[in-house]
PyMOL commands that place a pseudoatom at each C-alpha (Angstrom):
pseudoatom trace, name=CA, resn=UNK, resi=1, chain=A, elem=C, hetatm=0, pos=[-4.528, 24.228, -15.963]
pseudoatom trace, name=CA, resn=UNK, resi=2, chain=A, elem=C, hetatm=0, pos=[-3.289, 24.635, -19.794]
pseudoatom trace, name=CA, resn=UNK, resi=3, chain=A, elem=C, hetatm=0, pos=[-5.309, 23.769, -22.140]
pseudoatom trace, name=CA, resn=UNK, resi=4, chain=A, elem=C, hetatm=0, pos=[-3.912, 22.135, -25.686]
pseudoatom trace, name=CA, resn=UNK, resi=5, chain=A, elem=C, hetatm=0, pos=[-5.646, 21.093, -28.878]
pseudoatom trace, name=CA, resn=UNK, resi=6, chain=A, elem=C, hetatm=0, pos=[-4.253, 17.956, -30.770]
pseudoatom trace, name=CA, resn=UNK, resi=7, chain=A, elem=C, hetatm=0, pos=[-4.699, 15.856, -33.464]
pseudoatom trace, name=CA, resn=UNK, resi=8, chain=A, elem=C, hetatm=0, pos=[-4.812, 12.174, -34.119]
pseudoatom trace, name=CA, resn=UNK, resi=9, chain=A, elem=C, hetatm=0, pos=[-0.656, 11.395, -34.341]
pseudoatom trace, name=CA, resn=UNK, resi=10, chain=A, elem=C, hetatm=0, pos=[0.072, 14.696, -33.021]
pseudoatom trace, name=CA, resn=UNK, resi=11, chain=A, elem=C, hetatm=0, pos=[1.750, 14.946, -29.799]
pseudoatom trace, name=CA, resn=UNK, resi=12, chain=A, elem=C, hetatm=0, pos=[2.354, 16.883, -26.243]
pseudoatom trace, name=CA, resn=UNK, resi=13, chain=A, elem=C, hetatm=0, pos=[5.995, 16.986, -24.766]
pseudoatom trace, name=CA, resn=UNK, resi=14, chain=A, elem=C, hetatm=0, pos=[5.685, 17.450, -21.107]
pseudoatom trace, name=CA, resn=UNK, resi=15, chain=A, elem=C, hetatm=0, pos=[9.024, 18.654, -18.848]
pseudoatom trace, name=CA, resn=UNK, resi=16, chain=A, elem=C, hetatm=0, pos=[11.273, 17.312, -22.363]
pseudoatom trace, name=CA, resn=UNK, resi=17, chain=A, elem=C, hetatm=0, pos=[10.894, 13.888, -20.449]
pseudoatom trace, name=CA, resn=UNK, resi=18, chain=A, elem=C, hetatm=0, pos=[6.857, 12.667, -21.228]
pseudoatom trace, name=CA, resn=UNK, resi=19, chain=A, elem=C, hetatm=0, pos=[5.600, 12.782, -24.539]
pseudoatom trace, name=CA, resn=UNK, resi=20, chain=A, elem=C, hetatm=0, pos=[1.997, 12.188, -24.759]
pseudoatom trace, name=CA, resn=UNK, resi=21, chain=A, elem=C, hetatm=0, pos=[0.276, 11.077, -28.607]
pseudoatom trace, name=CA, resn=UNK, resi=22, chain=A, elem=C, hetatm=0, pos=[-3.216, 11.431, -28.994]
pseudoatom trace, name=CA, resn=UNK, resi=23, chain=A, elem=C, hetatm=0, pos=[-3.866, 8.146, -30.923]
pseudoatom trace, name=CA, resn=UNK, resi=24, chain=A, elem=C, hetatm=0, pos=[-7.777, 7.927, -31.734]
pseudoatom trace, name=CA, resn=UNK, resi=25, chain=A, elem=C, hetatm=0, pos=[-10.444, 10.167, -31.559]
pseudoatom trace, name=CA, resn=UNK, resi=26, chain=A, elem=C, hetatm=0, pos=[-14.252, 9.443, -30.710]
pseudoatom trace, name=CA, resn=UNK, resi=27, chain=A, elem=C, hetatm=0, pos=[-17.496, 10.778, -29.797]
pseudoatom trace, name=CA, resn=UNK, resi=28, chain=A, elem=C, hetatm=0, pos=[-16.762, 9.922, -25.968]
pseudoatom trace, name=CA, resn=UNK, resi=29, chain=A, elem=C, hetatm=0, pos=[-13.394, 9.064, -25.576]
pseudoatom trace, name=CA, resn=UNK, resi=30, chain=A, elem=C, hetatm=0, pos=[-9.869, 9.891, -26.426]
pseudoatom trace, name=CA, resn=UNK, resi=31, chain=A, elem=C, hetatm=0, pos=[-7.106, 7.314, -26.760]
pseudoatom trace, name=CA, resn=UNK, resi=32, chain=A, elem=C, hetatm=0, pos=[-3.778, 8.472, -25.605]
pseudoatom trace, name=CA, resn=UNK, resi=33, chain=A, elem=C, hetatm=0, pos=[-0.103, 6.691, -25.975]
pseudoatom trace, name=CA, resn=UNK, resi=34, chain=A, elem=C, hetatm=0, pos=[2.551, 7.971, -23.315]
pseudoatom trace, name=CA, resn=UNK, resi=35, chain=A, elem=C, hetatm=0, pos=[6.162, 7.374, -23.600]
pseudoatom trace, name=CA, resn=UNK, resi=36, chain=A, elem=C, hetatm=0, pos=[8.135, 8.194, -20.458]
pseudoatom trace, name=CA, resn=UNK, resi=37, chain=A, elem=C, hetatm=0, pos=[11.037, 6.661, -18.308]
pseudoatom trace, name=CA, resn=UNK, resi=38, chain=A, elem=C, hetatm=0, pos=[10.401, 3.622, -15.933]
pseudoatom trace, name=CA, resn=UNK, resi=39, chain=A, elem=C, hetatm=0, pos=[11.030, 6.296, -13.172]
pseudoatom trace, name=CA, resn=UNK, resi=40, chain=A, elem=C, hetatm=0, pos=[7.647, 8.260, -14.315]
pseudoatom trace, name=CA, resn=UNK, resi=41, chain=A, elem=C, hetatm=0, pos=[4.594, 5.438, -14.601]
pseudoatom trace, name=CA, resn=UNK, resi=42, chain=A, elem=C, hetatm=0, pos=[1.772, 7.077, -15.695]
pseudoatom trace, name=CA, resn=UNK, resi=43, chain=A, elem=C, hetatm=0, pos=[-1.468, 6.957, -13.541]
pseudoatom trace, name=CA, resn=UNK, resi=44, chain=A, elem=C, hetatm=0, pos=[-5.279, 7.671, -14.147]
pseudoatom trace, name=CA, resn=UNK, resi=45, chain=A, elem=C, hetatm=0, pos=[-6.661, 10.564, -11.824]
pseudoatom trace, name=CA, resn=UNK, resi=46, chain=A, elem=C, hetatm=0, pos=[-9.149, 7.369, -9.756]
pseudoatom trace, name=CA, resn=UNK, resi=47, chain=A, elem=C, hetatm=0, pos=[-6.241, 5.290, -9.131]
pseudoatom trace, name=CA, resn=UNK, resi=48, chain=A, elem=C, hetatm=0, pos=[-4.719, 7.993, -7.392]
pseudoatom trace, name=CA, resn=UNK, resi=49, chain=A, elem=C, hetatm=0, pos=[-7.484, 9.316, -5.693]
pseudoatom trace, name=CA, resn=UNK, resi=50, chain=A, elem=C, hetatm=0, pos=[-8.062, 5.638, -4.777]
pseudoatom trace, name=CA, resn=UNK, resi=51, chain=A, elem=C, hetatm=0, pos=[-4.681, 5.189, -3.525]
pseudoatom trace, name=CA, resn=UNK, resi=52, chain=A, elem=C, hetatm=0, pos=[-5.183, 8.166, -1.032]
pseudoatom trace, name=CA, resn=UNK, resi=53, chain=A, elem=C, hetatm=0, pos=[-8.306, 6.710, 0.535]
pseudoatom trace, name=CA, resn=UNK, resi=54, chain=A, elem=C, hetatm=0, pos=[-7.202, 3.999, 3.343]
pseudoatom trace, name=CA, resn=UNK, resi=55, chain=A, elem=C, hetatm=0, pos=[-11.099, 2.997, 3.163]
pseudoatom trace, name=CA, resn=UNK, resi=56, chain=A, elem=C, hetatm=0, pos=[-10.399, 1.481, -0.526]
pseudoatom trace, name=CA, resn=UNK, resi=57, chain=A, elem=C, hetatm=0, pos=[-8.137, -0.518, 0.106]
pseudoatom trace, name=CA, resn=UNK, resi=58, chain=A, elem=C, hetatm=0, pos=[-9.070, -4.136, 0.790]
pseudoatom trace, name=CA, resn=UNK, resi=59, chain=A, elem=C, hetatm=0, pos=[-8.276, -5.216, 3.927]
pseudoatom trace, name=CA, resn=UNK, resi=60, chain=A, elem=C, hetatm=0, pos=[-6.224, -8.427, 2.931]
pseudoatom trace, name=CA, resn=UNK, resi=61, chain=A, elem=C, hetatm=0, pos=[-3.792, -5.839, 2.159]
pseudoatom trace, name=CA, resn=UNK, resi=62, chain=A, elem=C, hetatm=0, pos=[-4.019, -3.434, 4.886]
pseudoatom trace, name=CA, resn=UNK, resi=63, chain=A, elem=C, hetatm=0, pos=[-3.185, -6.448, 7.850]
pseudoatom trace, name=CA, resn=UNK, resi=64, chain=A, elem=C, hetatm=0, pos=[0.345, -6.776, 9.288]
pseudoatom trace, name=CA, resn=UNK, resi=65, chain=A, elem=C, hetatm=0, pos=[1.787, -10.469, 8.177]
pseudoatom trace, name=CA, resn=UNK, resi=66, chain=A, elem=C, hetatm=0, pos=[2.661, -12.258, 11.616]
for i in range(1, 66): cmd.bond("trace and resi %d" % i, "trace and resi %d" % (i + 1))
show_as sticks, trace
zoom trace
């Protein structure tokens, strides 16, 4: 893991292809602004783990259409 200290307006360039801008600062929370291709969607760390768990997803979605 690297760690990086930023700014507000002060930015992270990740692989020359995601740049990350740390937009607002506050006691709990951090507000970031990424800019990458349509090819790289960002995702938060639960929607992934989320994704990886069959027993989240609702089961409207998990049925075969016949």
């Amino acid at each position: 893991m690297k760690l990086i200290s930023r700014a507000v307006g002060e930015q992270v360039v990740i692989d020359g292809h995601v740049k990350v801008t740390v937009k607002q600062i506050d006691d709990e929370r951090i507000v970031l602004a990424i800019e990458s291709s349509q090819f790289v969607p960002p995702y938060r760390e639960e929607i992934i783990a989320r994704r990886s768990d069959p027993q989240s997803i609702p089961e409207t979605l998990t049925r075969s259409s016949s």
